[in-house]
Biotite code that builds the C-alpha atoms (Angstrom):
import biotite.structure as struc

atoms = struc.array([
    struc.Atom([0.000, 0.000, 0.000], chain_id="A", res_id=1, res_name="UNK", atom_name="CA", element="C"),
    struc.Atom([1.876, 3.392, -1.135], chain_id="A", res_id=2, res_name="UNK", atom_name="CA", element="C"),
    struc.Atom([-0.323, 5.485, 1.445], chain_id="A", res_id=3, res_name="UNK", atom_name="CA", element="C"),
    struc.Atom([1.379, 5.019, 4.831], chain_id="A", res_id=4, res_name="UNK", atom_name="CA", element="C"),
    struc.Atom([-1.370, 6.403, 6.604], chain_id="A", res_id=5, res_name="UNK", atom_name="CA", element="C"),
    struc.Atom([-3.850, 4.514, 4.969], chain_id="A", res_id=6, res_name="UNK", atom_name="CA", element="C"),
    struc.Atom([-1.841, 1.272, 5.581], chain_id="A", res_id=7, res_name="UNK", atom_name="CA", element="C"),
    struc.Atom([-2.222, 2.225, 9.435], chain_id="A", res_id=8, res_name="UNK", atom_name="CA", element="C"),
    struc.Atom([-5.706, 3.175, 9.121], chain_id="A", res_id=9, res_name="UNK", atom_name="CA", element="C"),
    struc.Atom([-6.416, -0.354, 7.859], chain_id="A", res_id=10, res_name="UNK", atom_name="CA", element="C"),
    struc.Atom([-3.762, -2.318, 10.209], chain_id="A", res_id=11, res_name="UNK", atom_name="CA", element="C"),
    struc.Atom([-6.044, -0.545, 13.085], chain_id="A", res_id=12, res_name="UNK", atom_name="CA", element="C"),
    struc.Atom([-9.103, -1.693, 11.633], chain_id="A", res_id=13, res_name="UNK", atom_name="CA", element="C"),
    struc.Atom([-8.032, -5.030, 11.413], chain_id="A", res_id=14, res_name="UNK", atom_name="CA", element="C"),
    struc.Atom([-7.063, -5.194, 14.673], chain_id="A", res_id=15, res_name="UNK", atom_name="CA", element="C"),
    struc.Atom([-10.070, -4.107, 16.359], chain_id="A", res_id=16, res_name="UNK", atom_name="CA", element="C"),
    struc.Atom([-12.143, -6.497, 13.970], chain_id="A", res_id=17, res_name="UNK", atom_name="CA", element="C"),
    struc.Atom([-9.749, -9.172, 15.395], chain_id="A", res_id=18, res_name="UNK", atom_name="CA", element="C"),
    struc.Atom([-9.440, -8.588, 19.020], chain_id="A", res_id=19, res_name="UNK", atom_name="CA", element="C"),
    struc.Atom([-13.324, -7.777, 18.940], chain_id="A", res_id=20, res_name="UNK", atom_name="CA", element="C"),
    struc.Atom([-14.297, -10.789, 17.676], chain_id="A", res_id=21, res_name="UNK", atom_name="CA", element="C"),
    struc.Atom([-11.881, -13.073, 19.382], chain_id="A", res_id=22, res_name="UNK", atom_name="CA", element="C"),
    struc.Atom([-13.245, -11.727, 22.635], chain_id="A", res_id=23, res_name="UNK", atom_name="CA", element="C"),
    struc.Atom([-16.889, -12.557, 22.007], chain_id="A", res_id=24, res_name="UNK", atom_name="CA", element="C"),
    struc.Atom([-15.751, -15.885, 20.604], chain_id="A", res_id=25, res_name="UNK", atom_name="CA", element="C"),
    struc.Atom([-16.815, -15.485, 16.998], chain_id="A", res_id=26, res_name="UNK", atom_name="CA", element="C"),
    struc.Atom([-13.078, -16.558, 15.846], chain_id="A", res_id=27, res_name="UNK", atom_name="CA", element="C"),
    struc.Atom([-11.498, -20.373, 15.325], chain_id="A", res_id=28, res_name="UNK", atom_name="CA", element="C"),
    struc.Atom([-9.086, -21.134, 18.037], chain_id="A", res_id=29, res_name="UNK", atom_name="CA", element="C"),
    struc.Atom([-6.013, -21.202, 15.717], chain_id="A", res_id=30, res_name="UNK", atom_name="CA", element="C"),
    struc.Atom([-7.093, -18.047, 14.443], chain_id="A", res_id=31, res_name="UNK", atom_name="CA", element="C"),
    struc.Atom([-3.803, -16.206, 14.230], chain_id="A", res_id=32, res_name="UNK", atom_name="CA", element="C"),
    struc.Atom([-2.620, -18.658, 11.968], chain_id="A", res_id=33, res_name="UNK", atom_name="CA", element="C"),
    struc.Atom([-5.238, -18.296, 9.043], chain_id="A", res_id=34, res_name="UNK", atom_name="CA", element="C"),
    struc.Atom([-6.115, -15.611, 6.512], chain_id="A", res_id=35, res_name="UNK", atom_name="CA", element="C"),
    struc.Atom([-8.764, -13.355, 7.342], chain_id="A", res_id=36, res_name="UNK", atom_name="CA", element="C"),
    struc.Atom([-11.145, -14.717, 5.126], chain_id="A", res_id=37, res_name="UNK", atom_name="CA", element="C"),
    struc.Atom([-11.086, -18.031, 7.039], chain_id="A", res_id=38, res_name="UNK", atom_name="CA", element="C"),
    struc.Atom([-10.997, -16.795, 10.844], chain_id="A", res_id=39, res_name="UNK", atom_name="CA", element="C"),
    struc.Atom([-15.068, -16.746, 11.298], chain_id="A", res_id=40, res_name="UNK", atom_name="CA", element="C"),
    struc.Atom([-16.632, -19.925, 12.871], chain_id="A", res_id=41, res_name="UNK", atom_name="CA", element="C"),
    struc.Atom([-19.429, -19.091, 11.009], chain_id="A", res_id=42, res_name="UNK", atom_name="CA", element="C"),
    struc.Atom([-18.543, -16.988, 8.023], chain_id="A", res_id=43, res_name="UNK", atom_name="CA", element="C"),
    struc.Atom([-22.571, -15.833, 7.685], chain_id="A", res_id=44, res_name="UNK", atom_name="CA", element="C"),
    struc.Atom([-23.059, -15.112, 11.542], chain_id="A", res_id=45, res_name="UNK", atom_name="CA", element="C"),
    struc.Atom([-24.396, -11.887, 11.975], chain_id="A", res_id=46, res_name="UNK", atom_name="CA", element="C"),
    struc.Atom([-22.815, -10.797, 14.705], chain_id="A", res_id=47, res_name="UNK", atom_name="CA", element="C"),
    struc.Atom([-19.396, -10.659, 13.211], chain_id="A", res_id=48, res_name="UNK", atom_name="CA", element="C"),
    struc.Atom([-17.675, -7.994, 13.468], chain_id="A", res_id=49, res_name="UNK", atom_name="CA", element="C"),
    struc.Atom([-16.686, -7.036, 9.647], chain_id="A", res_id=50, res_name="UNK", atom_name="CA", element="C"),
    struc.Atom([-14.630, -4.361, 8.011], chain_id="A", res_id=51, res_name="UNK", atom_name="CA", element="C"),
    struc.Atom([-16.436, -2.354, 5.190], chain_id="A", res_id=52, res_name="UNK", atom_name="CA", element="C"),
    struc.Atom([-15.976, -1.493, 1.915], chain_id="A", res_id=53, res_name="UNK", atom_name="CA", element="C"),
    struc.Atom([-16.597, 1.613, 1.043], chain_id="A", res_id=54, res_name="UNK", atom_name="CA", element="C"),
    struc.Atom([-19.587, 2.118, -1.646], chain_id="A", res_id=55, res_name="UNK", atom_name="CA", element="C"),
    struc.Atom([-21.116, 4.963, -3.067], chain_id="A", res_id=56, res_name="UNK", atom_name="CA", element="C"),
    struc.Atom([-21.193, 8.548, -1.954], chain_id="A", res_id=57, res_name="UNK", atom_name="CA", element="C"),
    struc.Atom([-22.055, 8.138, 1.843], chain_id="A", res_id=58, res_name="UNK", atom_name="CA", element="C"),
    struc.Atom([-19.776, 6.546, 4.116], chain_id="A", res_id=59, res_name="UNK", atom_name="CA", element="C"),
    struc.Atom([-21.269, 3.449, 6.250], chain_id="A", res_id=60, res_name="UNK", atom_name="CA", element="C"),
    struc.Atom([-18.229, 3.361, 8.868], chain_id="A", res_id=61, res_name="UNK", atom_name="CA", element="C"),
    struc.Atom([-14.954, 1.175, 9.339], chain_id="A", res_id=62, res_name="UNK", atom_name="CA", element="C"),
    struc.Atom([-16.435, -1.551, 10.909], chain_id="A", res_id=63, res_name="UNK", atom_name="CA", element="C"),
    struc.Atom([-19.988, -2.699, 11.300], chain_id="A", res_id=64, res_name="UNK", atom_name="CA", element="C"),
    struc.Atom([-20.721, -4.745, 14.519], chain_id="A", res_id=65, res_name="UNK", atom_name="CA", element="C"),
    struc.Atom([-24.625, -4.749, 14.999], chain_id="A", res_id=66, res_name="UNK", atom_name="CA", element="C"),
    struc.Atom([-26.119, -2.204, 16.135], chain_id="A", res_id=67, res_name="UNK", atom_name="CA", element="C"),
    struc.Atom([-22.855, -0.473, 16.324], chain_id="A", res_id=68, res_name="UNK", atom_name="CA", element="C"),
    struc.Atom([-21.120, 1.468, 13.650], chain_id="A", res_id=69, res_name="UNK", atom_name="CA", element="C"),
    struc.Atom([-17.547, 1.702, 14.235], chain_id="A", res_id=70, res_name="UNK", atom_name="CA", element="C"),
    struc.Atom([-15.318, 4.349, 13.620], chain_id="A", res_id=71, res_name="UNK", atom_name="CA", element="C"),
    struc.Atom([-11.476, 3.729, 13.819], chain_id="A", res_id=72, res_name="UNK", atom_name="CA", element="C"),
    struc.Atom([-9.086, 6.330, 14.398], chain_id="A", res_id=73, res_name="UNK", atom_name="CA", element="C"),
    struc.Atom([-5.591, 5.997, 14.972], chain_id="A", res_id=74, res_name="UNK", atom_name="CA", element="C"),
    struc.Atom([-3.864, 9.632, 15.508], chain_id="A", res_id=75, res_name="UNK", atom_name="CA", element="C"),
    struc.Atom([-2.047, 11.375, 17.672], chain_id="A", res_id=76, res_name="UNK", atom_name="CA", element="C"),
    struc.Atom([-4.056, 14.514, 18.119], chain_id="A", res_id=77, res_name="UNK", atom_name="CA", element="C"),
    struc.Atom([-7.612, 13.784, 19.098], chain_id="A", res_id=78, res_name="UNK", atom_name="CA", element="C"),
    struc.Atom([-10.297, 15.123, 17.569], chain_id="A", res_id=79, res_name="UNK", atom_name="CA", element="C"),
    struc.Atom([-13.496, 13.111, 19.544], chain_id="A", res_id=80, res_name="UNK", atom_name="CA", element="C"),
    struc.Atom([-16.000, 15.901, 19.256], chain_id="A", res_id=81, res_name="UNK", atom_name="CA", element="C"),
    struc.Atom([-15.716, 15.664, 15.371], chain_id="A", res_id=82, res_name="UNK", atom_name="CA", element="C"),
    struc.Atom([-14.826, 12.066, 14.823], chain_id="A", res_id=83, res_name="UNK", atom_name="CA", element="C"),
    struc.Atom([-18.305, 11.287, 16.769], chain_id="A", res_id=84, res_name="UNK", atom_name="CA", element="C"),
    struc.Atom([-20.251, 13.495, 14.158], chain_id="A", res_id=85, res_name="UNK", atom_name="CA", element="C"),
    struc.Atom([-18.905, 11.479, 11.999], chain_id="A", res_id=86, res_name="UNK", atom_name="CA", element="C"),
    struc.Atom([-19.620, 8.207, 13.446], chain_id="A", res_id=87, res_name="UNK", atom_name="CA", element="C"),
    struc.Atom([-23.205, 9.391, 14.279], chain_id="A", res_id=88, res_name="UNK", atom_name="CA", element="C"),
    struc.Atom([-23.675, 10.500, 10.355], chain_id="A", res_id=89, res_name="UNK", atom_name="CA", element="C"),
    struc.Atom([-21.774, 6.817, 9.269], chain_id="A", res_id=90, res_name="UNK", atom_name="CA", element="C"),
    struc.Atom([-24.241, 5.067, 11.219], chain_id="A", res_id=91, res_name="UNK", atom_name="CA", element="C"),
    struc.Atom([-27.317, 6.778, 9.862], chain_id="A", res_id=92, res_name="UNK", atom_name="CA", element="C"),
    struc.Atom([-26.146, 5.906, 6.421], chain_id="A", res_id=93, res_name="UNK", atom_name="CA", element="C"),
    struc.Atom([-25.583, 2.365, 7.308], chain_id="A", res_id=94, res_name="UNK", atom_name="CA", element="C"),
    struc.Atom([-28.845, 1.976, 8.404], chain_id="A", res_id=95, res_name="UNK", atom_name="CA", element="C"),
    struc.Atom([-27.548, 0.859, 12.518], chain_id="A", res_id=96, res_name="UNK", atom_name="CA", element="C"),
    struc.Atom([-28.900, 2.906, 15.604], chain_id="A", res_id=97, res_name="UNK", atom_name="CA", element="C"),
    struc.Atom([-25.584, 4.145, 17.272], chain_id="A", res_id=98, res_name="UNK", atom_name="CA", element="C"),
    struc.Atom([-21.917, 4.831, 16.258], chain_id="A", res_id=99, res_name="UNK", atom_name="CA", element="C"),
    struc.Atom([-18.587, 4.756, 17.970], chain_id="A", res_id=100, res_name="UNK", atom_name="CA", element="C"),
    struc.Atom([-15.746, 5.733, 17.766], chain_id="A", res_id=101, res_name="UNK", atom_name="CA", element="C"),
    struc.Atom([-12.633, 3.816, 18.661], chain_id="A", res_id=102, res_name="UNK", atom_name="CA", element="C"),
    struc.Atom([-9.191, 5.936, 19.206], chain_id="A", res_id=103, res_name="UNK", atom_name="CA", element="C"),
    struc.Atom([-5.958, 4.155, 19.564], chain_id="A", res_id=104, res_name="UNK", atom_name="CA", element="C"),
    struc.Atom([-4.189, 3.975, 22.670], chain_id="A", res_id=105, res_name="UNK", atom_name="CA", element="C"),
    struc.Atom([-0.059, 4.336, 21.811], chain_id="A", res_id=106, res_name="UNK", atom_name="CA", element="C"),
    struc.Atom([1.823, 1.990, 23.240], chain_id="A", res_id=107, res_name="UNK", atom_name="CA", element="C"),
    struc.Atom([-0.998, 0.095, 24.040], chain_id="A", res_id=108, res_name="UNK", atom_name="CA", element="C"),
    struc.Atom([-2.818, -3.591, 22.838], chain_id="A", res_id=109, res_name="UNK", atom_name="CA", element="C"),
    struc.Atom([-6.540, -2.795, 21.103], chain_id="A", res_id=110, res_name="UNK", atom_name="CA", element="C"),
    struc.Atom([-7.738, -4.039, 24.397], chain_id="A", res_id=111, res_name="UNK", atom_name="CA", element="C"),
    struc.Atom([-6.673, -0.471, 26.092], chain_id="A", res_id=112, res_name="UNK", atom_name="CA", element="C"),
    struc.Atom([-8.130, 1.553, 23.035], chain_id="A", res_id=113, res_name="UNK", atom_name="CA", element="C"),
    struc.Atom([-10.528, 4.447, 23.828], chain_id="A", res_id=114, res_name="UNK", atom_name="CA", element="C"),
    struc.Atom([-14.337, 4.156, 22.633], chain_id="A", res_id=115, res_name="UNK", atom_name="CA", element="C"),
    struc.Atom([-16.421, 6.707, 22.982], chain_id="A", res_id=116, res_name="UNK", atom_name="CA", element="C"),
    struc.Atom([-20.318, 7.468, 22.318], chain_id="A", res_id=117, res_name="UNK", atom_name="CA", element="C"),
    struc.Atom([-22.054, 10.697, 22.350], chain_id="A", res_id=118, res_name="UNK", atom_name="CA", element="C"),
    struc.Atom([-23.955, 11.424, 25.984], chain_id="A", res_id=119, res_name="UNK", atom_name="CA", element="C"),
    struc.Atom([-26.778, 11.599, 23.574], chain_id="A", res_id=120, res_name="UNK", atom_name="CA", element="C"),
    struc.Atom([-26.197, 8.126, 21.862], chain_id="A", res_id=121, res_name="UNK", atom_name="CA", element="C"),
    struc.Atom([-25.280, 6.445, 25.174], chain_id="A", res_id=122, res_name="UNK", atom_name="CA", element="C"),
    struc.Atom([-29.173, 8.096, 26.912], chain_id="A", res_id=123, res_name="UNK", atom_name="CA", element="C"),
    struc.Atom([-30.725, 6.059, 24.010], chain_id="A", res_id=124, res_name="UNK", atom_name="CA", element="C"),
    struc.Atom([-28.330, 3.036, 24.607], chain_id="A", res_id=125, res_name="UNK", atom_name="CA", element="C"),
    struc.Atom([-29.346, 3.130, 28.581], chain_id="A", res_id=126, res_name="UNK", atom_name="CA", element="C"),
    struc.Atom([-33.158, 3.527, 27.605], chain_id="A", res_id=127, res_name="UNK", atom_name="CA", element="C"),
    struc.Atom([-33.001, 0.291, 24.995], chain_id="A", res_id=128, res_name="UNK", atom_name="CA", element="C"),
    struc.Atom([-30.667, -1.879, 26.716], chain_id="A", res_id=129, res_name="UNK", atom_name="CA", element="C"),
    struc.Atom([-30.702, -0.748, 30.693], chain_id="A", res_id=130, res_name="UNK", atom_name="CA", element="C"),
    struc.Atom([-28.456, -3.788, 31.375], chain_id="A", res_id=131, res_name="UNK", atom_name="CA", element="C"),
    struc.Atom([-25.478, -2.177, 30.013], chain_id="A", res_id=132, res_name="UNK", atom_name="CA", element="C"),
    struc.Atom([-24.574, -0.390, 32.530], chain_id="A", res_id=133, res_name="UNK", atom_name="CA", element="C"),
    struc.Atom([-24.316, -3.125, 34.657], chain_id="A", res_id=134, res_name="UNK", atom_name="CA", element="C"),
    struc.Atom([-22.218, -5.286, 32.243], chain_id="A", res_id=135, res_name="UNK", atom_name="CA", element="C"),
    struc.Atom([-19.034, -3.265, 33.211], chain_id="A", res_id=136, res_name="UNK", atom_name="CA", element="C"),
    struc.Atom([-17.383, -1.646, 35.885], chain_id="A", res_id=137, res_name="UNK", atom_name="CA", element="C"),
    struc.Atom([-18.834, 1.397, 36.720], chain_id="A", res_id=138, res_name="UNK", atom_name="CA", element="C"),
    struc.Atom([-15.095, 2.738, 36.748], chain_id="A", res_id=139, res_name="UNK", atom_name="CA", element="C"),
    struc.Atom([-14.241, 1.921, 33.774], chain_id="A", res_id=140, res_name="UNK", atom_name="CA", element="C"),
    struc.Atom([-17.011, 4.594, 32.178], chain_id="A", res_id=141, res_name="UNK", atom_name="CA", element="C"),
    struc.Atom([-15.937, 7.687, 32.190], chain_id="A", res_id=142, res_name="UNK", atom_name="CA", element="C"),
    struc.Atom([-18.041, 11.266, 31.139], chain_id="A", res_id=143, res_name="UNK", atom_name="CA", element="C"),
    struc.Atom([-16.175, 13.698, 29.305], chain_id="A", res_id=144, res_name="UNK", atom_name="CA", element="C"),
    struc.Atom([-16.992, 17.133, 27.812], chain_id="A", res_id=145, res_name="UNK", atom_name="CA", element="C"),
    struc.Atom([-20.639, 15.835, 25.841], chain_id="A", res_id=146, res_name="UNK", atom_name="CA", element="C"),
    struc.Atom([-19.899, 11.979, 25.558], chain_id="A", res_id=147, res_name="UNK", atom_name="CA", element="C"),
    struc.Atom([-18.566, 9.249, 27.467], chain_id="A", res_id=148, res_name="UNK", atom_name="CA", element="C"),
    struc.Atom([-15.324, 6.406, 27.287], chain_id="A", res_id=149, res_name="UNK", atom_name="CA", element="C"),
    struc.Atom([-14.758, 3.242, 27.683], chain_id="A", res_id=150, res_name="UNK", atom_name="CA", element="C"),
    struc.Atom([-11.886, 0.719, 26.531], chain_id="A", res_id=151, res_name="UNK", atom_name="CA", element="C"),
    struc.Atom([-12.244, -1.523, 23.620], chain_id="A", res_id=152, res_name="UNK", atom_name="CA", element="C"),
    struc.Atom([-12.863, -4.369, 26.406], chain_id="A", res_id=153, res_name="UNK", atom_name="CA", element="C"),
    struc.Atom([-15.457, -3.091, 28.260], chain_id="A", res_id=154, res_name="UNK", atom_name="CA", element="C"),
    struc.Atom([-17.075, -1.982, 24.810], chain_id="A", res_id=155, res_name="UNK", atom_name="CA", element="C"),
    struc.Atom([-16.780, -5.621, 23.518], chain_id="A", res_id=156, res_name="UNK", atom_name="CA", element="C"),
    struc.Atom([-18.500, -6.667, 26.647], chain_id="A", res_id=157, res_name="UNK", atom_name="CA", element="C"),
    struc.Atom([-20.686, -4.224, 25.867], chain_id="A", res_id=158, res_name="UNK", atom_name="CA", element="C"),
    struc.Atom([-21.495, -5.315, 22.692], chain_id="A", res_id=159, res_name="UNK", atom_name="CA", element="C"),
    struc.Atom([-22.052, -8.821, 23.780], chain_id="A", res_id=160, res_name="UNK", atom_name="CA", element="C"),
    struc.Atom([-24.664, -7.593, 26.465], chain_id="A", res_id=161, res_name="UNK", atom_name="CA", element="C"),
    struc.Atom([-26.631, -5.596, 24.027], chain_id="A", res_id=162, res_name="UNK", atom_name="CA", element="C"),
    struc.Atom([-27.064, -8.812, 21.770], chain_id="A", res_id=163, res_name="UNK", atom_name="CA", element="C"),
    struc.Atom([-28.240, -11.063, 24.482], chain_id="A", res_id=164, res_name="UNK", atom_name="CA", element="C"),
    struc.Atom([-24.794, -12.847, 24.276], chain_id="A", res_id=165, res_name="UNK", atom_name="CA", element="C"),
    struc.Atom([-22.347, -13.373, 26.689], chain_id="A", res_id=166, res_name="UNK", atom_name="CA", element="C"),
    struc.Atom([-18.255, -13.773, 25.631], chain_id="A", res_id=167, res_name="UNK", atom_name="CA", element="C"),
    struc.Atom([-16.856, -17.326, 26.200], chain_id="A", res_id=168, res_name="UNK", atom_name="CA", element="C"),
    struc.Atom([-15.538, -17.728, 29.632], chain_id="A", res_id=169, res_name="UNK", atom_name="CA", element="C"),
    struc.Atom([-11.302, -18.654, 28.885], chain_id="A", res_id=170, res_name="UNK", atom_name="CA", element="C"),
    struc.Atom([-8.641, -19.269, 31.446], chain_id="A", res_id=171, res_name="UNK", atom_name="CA", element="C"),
])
């Protein structure tokens, strides 16, 4: 890829697509080992967690994982008032109720990335799935100026909760 930016863009997408899905157990044990294409257990599950190609004029998000739209960012200087616009406009044209956005941590695994969600987007979140809040720590949320954080793992435990699902226990 000529684009070096564009080459860490993806390599960020990737790995949240990864560690998201290997954390609510949608991945083959040995999936490290195979191609992308051949990770899924179930290849047609819908609640894979799947990067997107980009088609036509409106932008449907990074990374679709039902009913979130994800939006990865991986910059030094943050921007999360404007990068959850975005999200929140990505998600509209996808057709999915909320978007996120999910800011890389330097230094850090995906695990330890930063997700946020509008305070707005969260209120509807609370009102349609009131068990979220108790699927994490309460520590680990955290309000900022107009929306609120959590790491990548709390938001894939999250995302589990929301879907009725609960990750695969491992030791």
């Amino acid at each position: 890829m000529a684009n070096p930016s564009k080459a860490r863009g993806t390599a960020w997408e990737s790995a949240i697509r990864d560690f998201t899905n290997a954390f609510l157990g949608l991945y083959k044990d040995d999936w490290r080992d195979l191609p992308a294409s051949q990770r899924f257990l179930n290849m047609l599950d819908w609640r894979n967690v799947k990067r997107q190609a980009q088609e036509g004029a409106k932008d449907v998000g990074d990374l679709h994982a039902w009913p979130f739209i994800l939006e990865a960012k991986d910059v030094k200087s943050p921007a999360v008032p404007t990068w959850l616009r975005q999200a929140e406009a990505e998600a509209v044209n996808a057709g999915f109720p909320y978007g996120v956005v999910i800011h890389k941590t330097r230094g850090k695994g995906p695990g330890m990335a930063r997700v946020h969600i509008t305070a707005e987007t969260y209120d509807r979140l609370m009102v349609a799935h009131p068990d979220v809040h108790a699927a994490v720590s309460p520590a680990s949320w955290a309000p900022r100026f107009g929306y609120w954080t959590w790491s990548l793992s709390d938001f894939a435990q999250v995302l589990a909760t929301v879907r009725g699902t609960s990750p695969p226990v491992t030791q």
